[in-house]
N, C-alpha and C positions, 0 to 999 in steps of 0.2 A: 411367888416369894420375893421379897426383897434381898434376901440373904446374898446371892450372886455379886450384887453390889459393893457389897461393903469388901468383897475378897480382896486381895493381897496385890500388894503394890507399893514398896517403897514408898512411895508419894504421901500413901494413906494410913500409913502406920499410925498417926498422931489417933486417926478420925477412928481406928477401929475400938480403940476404948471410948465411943461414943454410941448411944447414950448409958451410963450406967446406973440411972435414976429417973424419975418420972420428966418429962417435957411437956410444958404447960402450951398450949394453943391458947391465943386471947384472942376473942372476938370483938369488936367494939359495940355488939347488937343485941337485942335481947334474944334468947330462944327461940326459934320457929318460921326466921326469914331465912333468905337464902345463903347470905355467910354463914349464918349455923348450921346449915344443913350443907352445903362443902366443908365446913373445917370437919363436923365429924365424920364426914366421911372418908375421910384423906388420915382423920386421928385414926380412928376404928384400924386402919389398913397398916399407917407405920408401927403404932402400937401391937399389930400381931407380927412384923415385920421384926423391931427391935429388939421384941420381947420385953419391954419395956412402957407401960402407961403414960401416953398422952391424953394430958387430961384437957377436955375444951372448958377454956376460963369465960363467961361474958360479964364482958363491962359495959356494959350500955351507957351513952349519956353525951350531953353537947357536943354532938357532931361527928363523936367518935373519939374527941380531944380526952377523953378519961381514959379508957385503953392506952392510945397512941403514948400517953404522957409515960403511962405507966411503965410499959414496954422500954421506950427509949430510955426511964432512967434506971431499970433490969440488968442486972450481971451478965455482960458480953462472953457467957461462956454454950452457947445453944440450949440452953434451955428454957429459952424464956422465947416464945414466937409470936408475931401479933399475924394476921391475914386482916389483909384491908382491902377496900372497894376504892369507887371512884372518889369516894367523899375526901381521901385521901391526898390525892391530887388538887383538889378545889380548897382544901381549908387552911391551904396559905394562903391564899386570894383572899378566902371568905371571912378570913379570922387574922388580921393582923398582927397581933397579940398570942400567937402560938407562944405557948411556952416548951417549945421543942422546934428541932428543924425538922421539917422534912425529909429531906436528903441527907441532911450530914451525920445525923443524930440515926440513922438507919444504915443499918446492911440488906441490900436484895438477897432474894434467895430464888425464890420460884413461882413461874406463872400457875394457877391452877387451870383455869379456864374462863369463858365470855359465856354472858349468857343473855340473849336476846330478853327484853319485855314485852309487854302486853299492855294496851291502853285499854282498861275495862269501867264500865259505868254500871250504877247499879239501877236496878230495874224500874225506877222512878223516874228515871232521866227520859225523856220524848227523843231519843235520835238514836235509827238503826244502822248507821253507819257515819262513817269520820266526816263526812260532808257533811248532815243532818248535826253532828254531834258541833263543829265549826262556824256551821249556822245559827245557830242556837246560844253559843257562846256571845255571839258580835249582838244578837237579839239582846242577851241578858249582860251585856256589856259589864265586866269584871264581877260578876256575882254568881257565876257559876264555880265551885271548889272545887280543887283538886289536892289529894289527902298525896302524904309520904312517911316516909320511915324516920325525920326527923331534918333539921336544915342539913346541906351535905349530902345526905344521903340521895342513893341511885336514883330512889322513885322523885327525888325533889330535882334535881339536876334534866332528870327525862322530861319531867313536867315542864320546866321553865326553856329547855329546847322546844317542846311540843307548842310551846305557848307563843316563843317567839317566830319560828317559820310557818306558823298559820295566822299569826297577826293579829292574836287574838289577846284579851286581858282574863286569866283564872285567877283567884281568890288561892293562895296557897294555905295550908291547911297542916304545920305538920305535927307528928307524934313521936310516942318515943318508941321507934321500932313499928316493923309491917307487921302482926299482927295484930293490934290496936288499930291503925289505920282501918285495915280492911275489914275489920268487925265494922268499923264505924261506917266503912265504904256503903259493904252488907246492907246495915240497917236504915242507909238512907239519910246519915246526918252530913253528908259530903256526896258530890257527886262520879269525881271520876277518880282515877288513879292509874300511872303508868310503872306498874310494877313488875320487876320479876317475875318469868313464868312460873318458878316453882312456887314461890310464895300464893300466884292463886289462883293456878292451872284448878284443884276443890272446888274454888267458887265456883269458878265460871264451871266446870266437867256437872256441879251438881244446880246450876240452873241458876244461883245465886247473884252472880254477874253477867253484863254480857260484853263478851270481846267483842271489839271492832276495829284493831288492827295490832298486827306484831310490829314492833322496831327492827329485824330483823333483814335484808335483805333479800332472804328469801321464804316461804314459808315452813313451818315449824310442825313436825310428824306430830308431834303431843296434840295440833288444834289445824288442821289439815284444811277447816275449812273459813280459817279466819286469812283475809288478805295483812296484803305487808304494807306500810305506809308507804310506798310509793303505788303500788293498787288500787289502796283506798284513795289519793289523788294529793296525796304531801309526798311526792318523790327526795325533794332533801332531806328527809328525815331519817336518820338512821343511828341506832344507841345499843350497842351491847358492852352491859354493865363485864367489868373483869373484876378477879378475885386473886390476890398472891401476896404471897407471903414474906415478909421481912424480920428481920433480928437486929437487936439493938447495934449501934455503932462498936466494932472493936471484936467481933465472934471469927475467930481464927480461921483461914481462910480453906481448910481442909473441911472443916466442922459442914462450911456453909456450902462444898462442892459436894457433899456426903448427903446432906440435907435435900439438896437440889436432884440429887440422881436419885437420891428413894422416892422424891415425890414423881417424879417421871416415870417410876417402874411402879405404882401405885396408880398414875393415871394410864399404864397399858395395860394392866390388867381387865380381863373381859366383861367381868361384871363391874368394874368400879366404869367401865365406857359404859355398858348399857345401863348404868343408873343414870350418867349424867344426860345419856340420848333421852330418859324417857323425860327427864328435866329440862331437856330444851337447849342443855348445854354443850356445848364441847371444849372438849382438856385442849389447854394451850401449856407452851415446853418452852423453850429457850435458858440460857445460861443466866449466873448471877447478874454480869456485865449488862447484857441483853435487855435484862428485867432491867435493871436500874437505870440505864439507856429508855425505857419506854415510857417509865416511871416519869423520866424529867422533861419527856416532850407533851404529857399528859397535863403535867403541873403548870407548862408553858400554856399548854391550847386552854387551857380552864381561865388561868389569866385573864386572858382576852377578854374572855365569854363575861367575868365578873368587871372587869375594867368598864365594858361596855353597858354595863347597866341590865344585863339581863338573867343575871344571877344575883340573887341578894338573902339574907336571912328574913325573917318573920320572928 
């Protein structure tokens, strides 16, 4: 139960008449990739926690920039939440022309968790491993595709990493949202994609795809028998996408410490761990300060990455 939390303390008098109406989750994704499938898991559990419906909102679209906008110009009074990914970090770089700040225009709230990817190719592609898959790239010199969830997004960012420390040129490919992608992945009209384990742990479990290495550091219980990129022989390589949550600039500072403990007593719960283990994930914690601290060094390291020419839109 959450309940325990929200108990008595001076401090928190403000937060315990919170929430006493629905709290909107906004996703910036469509249905069925892996921010939907954490925000409802995290809604599912405050909402039986506050007794009150969280409801998960998705706004799909450029980059994430239609949520994000939406959010930051939302009534700073917690009910309004956005959960963002990496793309978040990267589209001050990517997008000039934000009409929102990233940081100023936001309150941190809480880490949910990292979640290791998967480089999968679909079954047309000639290479059973990142060497073959490498080789074959430099063969078909920028005309091999790599599919994502849209510019911004994890699986585009993993891709244009994967692409720059193997030296290689892919064709980037993107859609709106990882379900589309991977259909398309599936069928064969695109060749690879570094996505999310849960988004396509299905494919690959039912033959569909085939792994040939995790970004992960080390190996992952879900796919036991896929190596790690430094295994399969790209040791620099290392990408676990993060998930947290923020609220529009100005949400009272009780609100957002009320916020940040229930989602931490939401990710010790036993089964909300064993869903994220079977996903490949594990819950990350830290304070608002913390988050928003991680936030701006993420925003900084993306910079680079785009400054230097090896991030860019399609």
């Amino acid at each position: 139960m959450i309940a325990p939390l929200l108990a008595a303390g001076p401090a928190q008098a403000a937060a315990q008449a919170y929430p006493t109406r629905t709290v909107r989750l906004v996703i910036p994704f469509p249905p069925g990739g892996a921010a939907d499938t954490f925000g409802r898991i995290v809604a599912d559990k405050l909402g039986a926690g506050w007794k009150q419906s969280v409801l998960v909102e998705n706004r799909p679209g450029a980059g994430g920039q239609i949520a994000t906008e939406y959010v930051a110009k939302s009534a700073p009074d917690g009910y309004t939440l956005l959960l963002v990914t990496v793309g978040h970090a990267v589209n001050p770089s990517l997008y000039p022309r934000l009409r929102y700040d990233t940081e100023r225009d936001f309150t941190p709230v809480a880490m949910l968790a990292t979640l290791p990817s998967v480089l999968a190719v679909n079954a047309g592609v000639p290479a059973n491993s990142l060497a073959e898959l490498i080789a074959l790239a430099r063969q078909r010199d920028g005309k091999l595709t790599f599919a994502s969830a849209g510019n911004a997004s994890t699986s585009h960012i993993a891709g244009a990493q994967f692409a720059s420390l193997a030296h290689i040129n892919l064709m980037h490919v993107p859609y709106k949202g990882a379900p589309p992608a991977l259909a398309d992945l599936v069928g064969g009209q695109v060749d690879l994609m570094i996505d999310p384990v849960v988004s396509s742990l299905g494919y690959i479990k039912g033959g569909k795809l085939r792994a040939l290495a995790v970004t992960s550091g080390k190996r992952l219980p879900a796919l036991p028998d896929v190596p790690t990129m430094a295994e399969a022989g790209l040791p620099e390589y290392r990408f676990s996408p993060w998930f947290l949550v923020v609220a529009p600039a100005g949400v009272p500072a009780d609100i957002v410490l009320q916020i940040n403990r229930d989602l931490a007593a939401v990710q010790a719960m036993s089964d909300v761990r064993q869903r994220f283990a079977t996903l490949g994930a594990e819950p990350a914690g830290g304070s608002p300060a913390e988050v928003g601290a991680f936030l701006h060094k993420e925003i900084e390291r993306y910079a680079k990455m785009v400054r230097s020419g090896k991030l860019a839109v399609e």
